[in-house]
N, C-alpha and C positions, 0 to 999 in steps of 0.2 A: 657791314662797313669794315674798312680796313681797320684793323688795331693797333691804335697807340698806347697802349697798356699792356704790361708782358702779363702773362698768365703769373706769375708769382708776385706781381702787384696786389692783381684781382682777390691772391689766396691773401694778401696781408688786410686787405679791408675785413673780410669776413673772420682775420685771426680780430681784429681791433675791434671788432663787433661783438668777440666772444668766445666766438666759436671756429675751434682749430682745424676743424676738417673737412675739406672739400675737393673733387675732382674735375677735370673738366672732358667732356668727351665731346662726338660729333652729332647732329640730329639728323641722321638720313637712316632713310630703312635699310635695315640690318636682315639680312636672309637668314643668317642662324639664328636669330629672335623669332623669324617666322616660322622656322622649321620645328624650334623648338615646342611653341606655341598650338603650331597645326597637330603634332605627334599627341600633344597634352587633350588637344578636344576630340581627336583620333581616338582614344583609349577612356576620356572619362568625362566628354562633353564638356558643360560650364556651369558654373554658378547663377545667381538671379544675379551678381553684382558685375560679372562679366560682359563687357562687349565681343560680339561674335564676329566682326569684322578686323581680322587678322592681320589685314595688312597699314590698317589704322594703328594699330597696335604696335606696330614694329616699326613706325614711323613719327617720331617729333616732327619732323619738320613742318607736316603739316595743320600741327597748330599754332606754325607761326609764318607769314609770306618772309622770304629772304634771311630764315634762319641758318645762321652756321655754326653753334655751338651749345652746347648745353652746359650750363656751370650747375654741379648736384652738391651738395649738403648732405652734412650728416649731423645728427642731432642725439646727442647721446641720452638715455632717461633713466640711468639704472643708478641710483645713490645710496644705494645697501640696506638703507634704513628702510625702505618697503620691507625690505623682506622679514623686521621685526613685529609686523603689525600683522594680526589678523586678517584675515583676509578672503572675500569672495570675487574682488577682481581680478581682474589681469592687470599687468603692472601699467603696460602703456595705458589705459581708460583711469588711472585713480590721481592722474593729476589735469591742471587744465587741457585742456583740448589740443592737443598739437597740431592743428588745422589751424589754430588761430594764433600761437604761437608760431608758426613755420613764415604764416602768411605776413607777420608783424617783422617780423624780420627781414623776409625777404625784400619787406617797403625799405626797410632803412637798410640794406645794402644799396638796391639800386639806386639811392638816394647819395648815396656817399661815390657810387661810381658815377654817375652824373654829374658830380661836384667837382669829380678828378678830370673829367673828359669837358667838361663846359663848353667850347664852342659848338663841337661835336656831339652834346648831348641830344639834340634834338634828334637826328638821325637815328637816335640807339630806338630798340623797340625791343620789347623783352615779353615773354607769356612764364607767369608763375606755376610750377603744378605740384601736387603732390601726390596723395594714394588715393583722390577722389577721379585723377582722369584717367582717361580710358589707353593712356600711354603704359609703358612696364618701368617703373619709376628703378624696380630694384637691379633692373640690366642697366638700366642707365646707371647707376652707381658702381656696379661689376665693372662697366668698360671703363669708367671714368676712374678707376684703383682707388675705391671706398673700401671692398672688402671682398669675400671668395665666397661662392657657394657652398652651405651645409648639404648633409642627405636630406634634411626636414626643411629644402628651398627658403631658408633664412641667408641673409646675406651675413657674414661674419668681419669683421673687424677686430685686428690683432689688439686694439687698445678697448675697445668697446665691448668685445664681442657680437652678439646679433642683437641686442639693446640700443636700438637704435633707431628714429625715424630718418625719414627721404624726402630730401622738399628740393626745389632745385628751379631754374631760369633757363629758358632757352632763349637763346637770343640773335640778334644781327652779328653780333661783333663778333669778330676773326680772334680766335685764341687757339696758342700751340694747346693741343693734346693731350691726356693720358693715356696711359697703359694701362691696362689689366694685372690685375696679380697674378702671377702664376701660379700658384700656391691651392691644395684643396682641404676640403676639412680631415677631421682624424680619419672617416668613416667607421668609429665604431660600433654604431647602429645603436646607440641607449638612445636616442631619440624613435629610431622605429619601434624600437622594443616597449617603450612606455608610452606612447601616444592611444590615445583612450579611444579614438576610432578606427586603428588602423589604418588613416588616412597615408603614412609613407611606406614607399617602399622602397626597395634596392635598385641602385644607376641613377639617383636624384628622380625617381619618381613621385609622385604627388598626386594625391587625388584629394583636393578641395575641397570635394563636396561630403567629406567624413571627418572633417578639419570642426574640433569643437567651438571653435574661435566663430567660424564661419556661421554652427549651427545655431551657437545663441545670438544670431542674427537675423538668420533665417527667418521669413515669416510664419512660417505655416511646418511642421514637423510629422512625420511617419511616428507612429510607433518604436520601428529600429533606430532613428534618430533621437526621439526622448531617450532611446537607454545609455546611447553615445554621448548626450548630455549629463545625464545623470553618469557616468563612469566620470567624466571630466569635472566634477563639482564647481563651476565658476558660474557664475551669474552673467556673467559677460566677457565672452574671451577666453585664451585657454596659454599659458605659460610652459605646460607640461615638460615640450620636446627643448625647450630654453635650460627651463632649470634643470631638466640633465645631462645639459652638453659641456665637455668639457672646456669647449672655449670659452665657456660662461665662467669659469672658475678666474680666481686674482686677477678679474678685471677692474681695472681704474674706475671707479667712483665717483664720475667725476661728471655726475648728470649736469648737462645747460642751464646754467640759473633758475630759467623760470619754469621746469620742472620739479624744482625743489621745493616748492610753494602748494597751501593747501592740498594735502594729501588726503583721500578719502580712499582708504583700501578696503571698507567693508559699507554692503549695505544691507539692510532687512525688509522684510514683508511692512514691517512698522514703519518703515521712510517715507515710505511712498503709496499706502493705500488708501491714505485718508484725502491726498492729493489729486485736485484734477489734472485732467489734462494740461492745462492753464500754467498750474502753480508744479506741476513737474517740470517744465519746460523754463520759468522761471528760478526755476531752486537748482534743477542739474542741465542746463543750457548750457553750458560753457563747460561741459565734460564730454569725452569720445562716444560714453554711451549713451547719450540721449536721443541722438537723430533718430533712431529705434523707439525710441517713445516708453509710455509707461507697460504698457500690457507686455508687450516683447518681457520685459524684465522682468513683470510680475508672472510669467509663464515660467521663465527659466528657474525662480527660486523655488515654486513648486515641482517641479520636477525633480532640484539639486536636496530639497527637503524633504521629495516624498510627499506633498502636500503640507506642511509646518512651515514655520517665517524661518526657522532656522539663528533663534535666538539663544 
């Protein structure tokens, strides 16, 4: 639908909401998304979490009929104080779930833009996503000038650094555009140089499926993969190629509210083996690692202990 709202209206609801940083980009398929994408399963195939159809991938639009825009979000989570705590997480999984955090939000923007548009509202139609669909949530944030490509395929942000989630609306409504930053990372390579599997290489290459993050999710593990988990010591997730990047250094502190709330940075073989299925789901349901379940977890700390709870 035509827009009656300028694109820096749109960014003032979502500053009044909170949260200061947002882009807007286009939903049609992107050929350099797909080239990108094609050369990536070209050279290292896919993940279990990956969809293989490429040109889905490279195209919002069609998860919505008569989409023209994408408004993307960014969601800062990095508030220093993690980093004084012990710790077997990754930073993003040790507070609630930013799946349900992105999604609670996104209700009450659309909610406050429907209020500004009113007659109009009805016509709007909107699809939420975040790093569950099968879209490239982090290109949509590149075009939409969120942030620039690392070597270790993190998106960076000069305020944030790459501490940051990607949640975003694609929608009817006609809104002016962003740019892209032109801008690239240091390339120093401390991120290739300390990544515990090897997983990056040189010219923003990526191989996924050596990515520690990825493997203590993974169902089922090789031999060569337990050792790659065991060099990354985290229970879930893997921070490594972050905490040595220098665009991580005197970044703003200034994680989204409701990431500052119950913090759990460490967990043990004792949390969780007395628990069923039931009451694991109950107790860490509403944190990033649980869709993985209990066993998943309980595999990874034996592995990061060497069989010990690692108390």
């Amino acid at each position: 639908m035509k827009s009656k709202i300028s694109s820096k209206k749109v960014k003032r609801i979502s500053l009044d909401l909170g949260l200061s940083t947002l882009g807007i980009t286009d939903p049609f398929f992107d050929e350099n998304l797909y080239k990108l994408l094609k050369k990536r399963s070209d050279n290292f195939g896919f993940t279990e979490f990956e969809s293989g159809d490429l040109v889905l991938r490279s195209d919002p639009s069609h998860l919505l009929e008569g989409a023209k825009s994408v408004i993307v979000f960014a969601f800062p989570y990095y508030s220093g104080e993690v980093e004084k705590k012990r710790s077997n997480l990754s930073i993003y999984c040790r507070m609630k779930d930013y799946h349900i955090i992105i999604d609670e939000f996104l209700d009450k923007f659309i909610l406050e833009l429907m209020n500004i548009l009113k007659e109009d509202s009805k016509e709007l139609k909107f699809k939420k996503f975040a790093d569950t669909s099968n879209i490239c949530d982090r290109y949509l944030a590149y075009k939409a000038g969120l942030g620039y490509y690392g070597i270790n395929n993190t998106l960076i942000n000069d305020r944030y650094g790459s501490y940051f989630f990607i949640g975003g609306l694609i929608t009817n409504l006609e809104l002016e555009y962003d740019e892209p930053l032109k801008k690239t990372c240091l390339m120093c390579m401390k991120c290739m140089e300390n990544c515990p599997g090897g997983a990056i290489g040189k010219n923003y290459e990526f191989d996924s499926r050596k990515c520690v993050s990825y493997l203590t999710q993974k169902k089922e593990l090789t031999d060569e993969e337990e050792k790659i988990v065991s060099r990354g010591k985290s229970a879930f997730g893997c921070d490594v190629c972050q905490r040595v990047c220098p665009h991580n250094r005197d970044i703003d502190e200034v994680a989204y509210e409701y990431f500052k709330e119950d913090i759990l940075s460490y967990i043990g073989k004792e949390d969780i083996e007395e628990l069923s299925n039931k009451k694991f789901k109950l107790k860490y349901g509403d944190r990033a690692f649980s869709w993985r379940g209990k066993k998943i977890l309980q595999r990874n700390l034996k592995i990061i202990y060497n069989g010990n709870d690692g108390r």
